[in-house]
N, C-alpha and C positions, 0 to 999 in steps of 0.2 A: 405795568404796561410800558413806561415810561423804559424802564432800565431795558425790559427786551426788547424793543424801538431801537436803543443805542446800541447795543450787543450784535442785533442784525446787521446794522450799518458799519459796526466796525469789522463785522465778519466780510460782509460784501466789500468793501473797499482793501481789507487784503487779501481776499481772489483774487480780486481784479487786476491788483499790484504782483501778488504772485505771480500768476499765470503770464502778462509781459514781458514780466523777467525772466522767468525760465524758458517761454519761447526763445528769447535773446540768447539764450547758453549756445544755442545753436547755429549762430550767425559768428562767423570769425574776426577776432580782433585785427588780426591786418592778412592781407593773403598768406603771410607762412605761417600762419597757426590760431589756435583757438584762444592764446593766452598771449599776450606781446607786451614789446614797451616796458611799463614797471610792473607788471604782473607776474612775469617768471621772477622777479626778485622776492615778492609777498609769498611764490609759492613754493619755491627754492627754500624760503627760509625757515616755512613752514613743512616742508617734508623734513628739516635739519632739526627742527624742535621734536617731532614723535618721532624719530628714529636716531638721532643721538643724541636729544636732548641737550641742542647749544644752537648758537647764533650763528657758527661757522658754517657756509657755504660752499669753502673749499672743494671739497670733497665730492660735493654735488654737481658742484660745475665743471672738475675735473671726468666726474663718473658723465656729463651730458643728460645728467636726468631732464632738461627741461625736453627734450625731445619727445617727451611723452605728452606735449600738447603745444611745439613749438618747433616747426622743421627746419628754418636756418640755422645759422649762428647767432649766441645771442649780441646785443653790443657793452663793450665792456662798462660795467658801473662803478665796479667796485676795486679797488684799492690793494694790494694786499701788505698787512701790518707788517712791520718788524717779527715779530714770532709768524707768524705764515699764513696768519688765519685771514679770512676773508667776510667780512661784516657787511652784508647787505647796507647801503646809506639809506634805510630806510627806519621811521619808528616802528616797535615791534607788536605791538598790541591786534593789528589785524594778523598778524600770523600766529600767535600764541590763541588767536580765536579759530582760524582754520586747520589749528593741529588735526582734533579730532575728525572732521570732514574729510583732510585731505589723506588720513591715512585709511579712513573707510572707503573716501570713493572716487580717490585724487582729483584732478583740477574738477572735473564735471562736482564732484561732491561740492566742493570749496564754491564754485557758484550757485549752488544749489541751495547752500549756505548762507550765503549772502542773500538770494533772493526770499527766503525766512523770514531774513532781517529786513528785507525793504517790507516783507507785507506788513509785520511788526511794526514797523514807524508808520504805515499808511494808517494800522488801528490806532494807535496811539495819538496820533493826527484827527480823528473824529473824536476819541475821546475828550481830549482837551479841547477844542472847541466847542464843546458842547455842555464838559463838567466845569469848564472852565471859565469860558466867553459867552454862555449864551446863546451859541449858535444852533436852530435849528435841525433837527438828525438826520433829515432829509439832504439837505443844504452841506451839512457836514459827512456823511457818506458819498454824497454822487459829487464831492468837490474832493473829496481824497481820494476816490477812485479813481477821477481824470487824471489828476496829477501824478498819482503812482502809475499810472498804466500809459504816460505816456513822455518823452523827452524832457529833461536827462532824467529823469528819476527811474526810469524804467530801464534804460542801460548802464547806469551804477548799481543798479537792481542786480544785476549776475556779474559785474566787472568785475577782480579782484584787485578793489582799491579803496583807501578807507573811508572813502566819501561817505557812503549809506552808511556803516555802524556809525561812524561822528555824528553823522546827523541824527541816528534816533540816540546818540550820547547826549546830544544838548538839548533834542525833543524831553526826554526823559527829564531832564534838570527844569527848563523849563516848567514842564508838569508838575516839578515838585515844587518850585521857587512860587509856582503862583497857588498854592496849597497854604493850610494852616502853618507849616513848616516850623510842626514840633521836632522832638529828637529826630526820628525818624527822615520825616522831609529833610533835616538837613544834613544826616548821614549820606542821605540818597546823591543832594546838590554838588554835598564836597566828591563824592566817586565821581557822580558824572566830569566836574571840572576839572579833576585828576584823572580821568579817561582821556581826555581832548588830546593834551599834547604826547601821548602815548600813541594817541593813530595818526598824529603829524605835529612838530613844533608848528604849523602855519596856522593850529588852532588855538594856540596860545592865546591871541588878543581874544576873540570872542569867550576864549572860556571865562578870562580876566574880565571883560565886561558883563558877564553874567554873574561873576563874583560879586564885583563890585555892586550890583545894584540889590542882589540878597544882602550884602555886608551895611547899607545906606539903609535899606529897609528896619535890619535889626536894631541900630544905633537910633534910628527915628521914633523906633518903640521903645528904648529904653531897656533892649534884652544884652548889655554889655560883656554878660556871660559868655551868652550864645553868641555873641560878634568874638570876643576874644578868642572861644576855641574852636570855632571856624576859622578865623585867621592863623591861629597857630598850627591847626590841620594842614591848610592849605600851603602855607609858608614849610613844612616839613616834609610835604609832598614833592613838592617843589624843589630843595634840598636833593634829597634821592633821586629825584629827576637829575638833577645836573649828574652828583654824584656816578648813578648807574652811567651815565652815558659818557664821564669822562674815563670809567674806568672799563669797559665795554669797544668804546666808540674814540676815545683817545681824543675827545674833546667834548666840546659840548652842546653840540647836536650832532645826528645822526650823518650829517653832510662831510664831517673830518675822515671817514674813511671811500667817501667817491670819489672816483675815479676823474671828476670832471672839475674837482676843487683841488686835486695838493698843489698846482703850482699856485696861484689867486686866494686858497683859505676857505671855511667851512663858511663863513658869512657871508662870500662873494655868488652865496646863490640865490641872493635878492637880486644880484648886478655887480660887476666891476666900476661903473662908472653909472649908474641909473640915474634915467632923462623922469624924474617924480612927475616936472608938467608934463609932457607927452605924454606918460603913463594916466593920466590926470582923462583922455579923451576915454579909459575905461570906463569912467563912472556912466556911460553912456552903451560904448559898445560890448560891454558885457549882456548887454538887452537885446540889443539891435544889428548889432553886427552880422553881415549877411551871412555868414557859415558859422562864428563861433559864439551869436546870439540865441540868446533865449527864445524871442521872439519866434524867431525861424524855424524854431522845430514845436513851440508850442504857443502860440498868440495869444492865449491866455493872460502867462504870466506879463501881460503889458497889464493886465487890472494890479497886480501890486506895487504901482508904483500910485494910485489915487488913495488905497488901501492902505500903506504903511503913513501918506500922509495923515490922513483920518485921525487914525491909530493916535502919531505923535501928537498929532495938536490936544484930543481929547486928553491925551498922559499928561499934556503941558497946564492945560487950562486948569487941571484936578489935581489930584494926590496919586496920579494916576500908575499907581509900581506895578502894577500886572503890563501896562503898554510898555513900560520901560522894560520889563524882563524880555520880552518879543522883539524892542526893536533896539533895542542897544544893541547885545549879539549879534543881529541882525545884519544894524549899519555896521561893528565891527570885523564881518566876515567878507562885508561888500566893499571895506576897505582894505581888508587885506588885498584883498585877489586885484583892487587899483592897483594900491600904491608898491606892494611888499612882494609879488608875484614876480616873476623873469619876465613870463609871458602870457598870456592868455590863448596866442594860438600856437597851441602846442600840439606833439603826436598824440593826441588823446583825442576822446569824445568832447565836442562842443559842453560848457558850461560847468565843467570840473574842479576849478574855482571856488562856484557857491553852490554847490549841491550840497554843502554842509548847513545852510540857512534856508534853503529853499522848504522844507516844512514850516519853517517859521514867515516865511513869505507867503504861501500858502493858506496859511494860518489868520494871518492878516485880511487876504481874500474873503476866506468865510465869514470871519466875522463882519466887513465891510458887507458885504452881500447880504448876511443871514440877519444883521442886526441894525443897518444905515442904509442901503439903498437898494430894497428887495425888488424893485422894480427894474432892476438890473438882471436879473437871474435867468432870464430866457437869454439875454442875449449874449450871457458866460457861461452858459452851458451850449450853445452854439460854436464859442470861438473853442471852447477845453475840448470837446466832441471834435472837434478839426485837426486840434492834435493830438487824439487816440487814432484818427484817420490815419493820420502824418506816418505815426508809430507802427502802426499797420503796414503801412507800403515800406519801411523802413526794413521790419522782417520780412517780406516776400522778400523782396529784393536781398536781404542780408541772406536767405535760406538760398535762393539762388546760385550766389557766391559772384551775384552783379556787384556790390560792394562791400565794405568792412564797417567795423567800429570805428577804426581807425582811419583807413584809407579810403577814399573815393565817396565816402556819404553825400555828399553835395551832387553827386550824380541819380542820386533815387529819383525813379520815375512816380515823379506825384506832382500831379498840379498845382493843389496848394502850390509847394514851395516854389515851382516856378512863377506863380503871382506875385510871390513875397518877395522874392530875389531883386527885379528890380528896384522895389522901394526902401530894399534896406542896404546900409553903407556897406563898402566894402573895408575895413581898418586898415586894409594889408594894403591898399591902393592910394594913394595923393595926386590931387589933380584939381579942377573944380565941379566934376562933378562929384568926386565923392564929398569936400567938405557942403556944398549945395544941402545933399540928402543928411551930413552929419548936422549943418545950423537947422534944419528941419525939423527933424526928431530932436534936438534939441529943445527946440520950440514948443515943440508937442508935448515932449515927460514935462515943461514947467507947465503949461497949460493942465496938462496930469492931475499935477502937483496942486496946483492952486484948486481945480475942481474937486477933490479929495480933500484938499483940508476944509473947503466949505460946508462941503456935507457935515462935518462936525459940529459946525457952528448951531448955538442953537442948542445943543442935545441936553438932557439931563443925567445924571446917571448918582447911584451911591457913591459910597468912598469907596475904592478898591482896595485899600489896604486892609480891610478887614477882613479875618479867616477868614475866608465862606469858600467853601467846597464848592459852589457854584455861583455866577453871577450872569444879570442879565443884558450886561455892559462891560465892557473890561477895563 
């Protein structure tokens, strides 16, 4: 009874996740087309992999194929090498995934594709909270479903960007890290952490933090074996990474053949000169930020910031390696997008960044809700119900062609966000009123913070380091 309980829940929360995304195929990334920005480069590359099976783009951009889902010009990205060829500056792993899609049902197929994969990680997302954490399957379907079916997760849902497959790459790891993690498990671990920086070197750190705390785990049991040919894995993987991509990409990331590095260098696209404190004001407005906050298109996600507290203190106070596999990647994905990112408000969709942890953040949620403080749960299915609203008026208006993915979303007609608007910062703005509303919300996430790690206090739980296929605490 138990198993078809979970089965259902994982069914219903990837309809729910499908079905948003694939509405979204239908809302245009910027007014000249259905595909913009870096997506004619993933899809460019990918019509070049099933039809001449290479990386070379040349040809493609000379022949104007993106005009088949893109009616300007595009803007130049790419470079072209010494021998002629033209190399997408992008990792290749989402386009060697949309070979087969885009040559059945070009761009529409390739999001169609993706949105697969987003219902796929919303199952996957119940699963593990519930074989995993303990969570509730009620609790853990109608909290995946909101999540999948409503900002960002629901517009990386059909984007053609690697956000959604990363993230069910490290859901997936995850799932296995917090498993028995015999052979198998950690066959599974090492692909997924060797997936990461294939759909973007900016996944690097987090994959490395999820290395690392499976590699702490093994050394802590005494499994010296299994730490040695994991690491040897990994370090070999690694290896060929650089390799392919010095010998490919003519350096050593994918950044040595853009357009927007030869004069400055492949590593100048952290910054030429990057301001790390001023960048330092993300750890904030990556939440709150009045257009390219989380908050703003989904209020929800303000409960994981009590949530991941919870989490850490219980991992700190215990032997706690399940919390650490959750929030290490976690916090290293939330540091990339501070510190290591150009920008956060970029020509993209709001929250692009960390839509690679946000199941993992999510994940947090549930378990805080389903197993710390269930007396919360009417009033998070209130706020997450607010933004599947949000998501809603997001598509009329996007079927319309009143705005984009891209361009002009800040103008959807939805009251929500006109409520939210004033109370959250603007980052793009300096004055006093925006730092006012920045020490504010300031104020609030430590208040957050502290109210979330007390809920911990107090709790009992097992060791979590022991196999167990399920637990009632993480």
């Amino acid at each position: 009874m138990m198993n078809r309980r979970l089965y259902v829940a994982m069914a219903a929360a990837a309809v729910a996740t499908l079905i948003a995304a694939l509405l979204g195929i239908g809302v245009r990334s910027t007014y000249g087309g259905h595909a913009a920005v870096d997506e004619p480069q993933y899809l460019l590359t990918a019509v070049s992999l099933s039809e001449d099976h290479d990386l070379d783009i040349a040809d493609e951009l000379a022949a104007q194929r993106h005009r088949a889902f893109f009616d300007a010009e595009l803007p130049v990205q790419t470079g072209r090498l010494g021998d002629g060829r033209q190399v997408s500056p992008h990792d290749p792993l989402l386009p060697v995934l949309l070979t087969v899609p885009v040559a059945l049902g070009g761009w529409v197929g390739a999001k169609a594709a993706l949105s697969l994969l987003a219902a796929a990680t919303s199952a996957l997302l119940v699963w593990v909270a519930v074989r995993r954490f303990g969570v509730p399957v009620d609790v853990a379907g109608v909290g995946a479903a909101i999540a999948g079916a409503s900002a960002p997760l629901a517009v990386y849902g059909q984007q053609v960007y690697p956000e959604l497959p990363a993230a069910l790459a490290l859901l997936a790891g995850v799932a296995l890290a917090t498993g028995p993690l015999r052979r198998p498990g950690l066959v599974g671990v090492g692909v997924a952490v060797t997936a990461l920086p294939w759909f973007g070197v900016k996944y690097l750190p987090l994959a490395a933090a999820l290395a690392a705390v499976v590699l702490v785990r093994l050394a802590r049991e005494g499994r010296w074996r299994s730490m040695s040919t994991l690491s040897a894995g990994l370090a070999t993987s690694g290896a060929v990474y650089l390799l392919v991509h010095h010998m490919i990409w003519g350096g050593w990331t994918v950044y040595a053949t853009g357009d927007h590095f030869e004069q400055t260098g492949e590593f100048s696209v952290v910054g030429v000169q990057p301001d790390y404190v001023g960048r330092s004001l993300r750890l904030v407005a990556l939440l709150v930020d009045r257009a390219y906050g989380l908050v703003a298109w989904q209020p929800a996600w303000l409960l994981a910031v009590p949530a991941v507290a919870a989490l850490a203190v219980l991992g700190a106070r215990t032997t706690g390696y399940r919390a650490a596999v959750v929030v290490a990647p976690l916090l290293a994905g939330w540091a990339t997008a501070t510190w290591a990112a150009l920008t956060m408000h970029g020509y993209w969709w709001p929250g692009r960044q960390v839509v690679v942890v946000l199941p993992l953040a999510a994940l947090t949620v549930l378990w805080w809700l389903g197993r710390v403080v269930a007396r919360l749960q009417p009033g998070a299915l209130v706020l997450g119900l607010l933004g599947v609203v949000h998501m809603a008026a997001l598509l009329v208006d996007g079927w319309s062609r009143e705005i984009t993915w891209v361009v002009g979303f800040e103008l959807v007609d939805d009251p929500l966000y006109r409520v939210l608007r004033p109370v959250l910062p603007d980052y793009r703005a300096d004055g006093p009123g925006f730092w006012l509303l920045h020490i504010a919300w300031v104020a609030a996430i430590l208040v957050l913070l502290y109210a979330g790690a007390r809920t911990a206090r107090g709790r009992r739980r097992p060791d979590v380091d022991r196999p167990q296929e399920r637990i009632t605490v993480p």
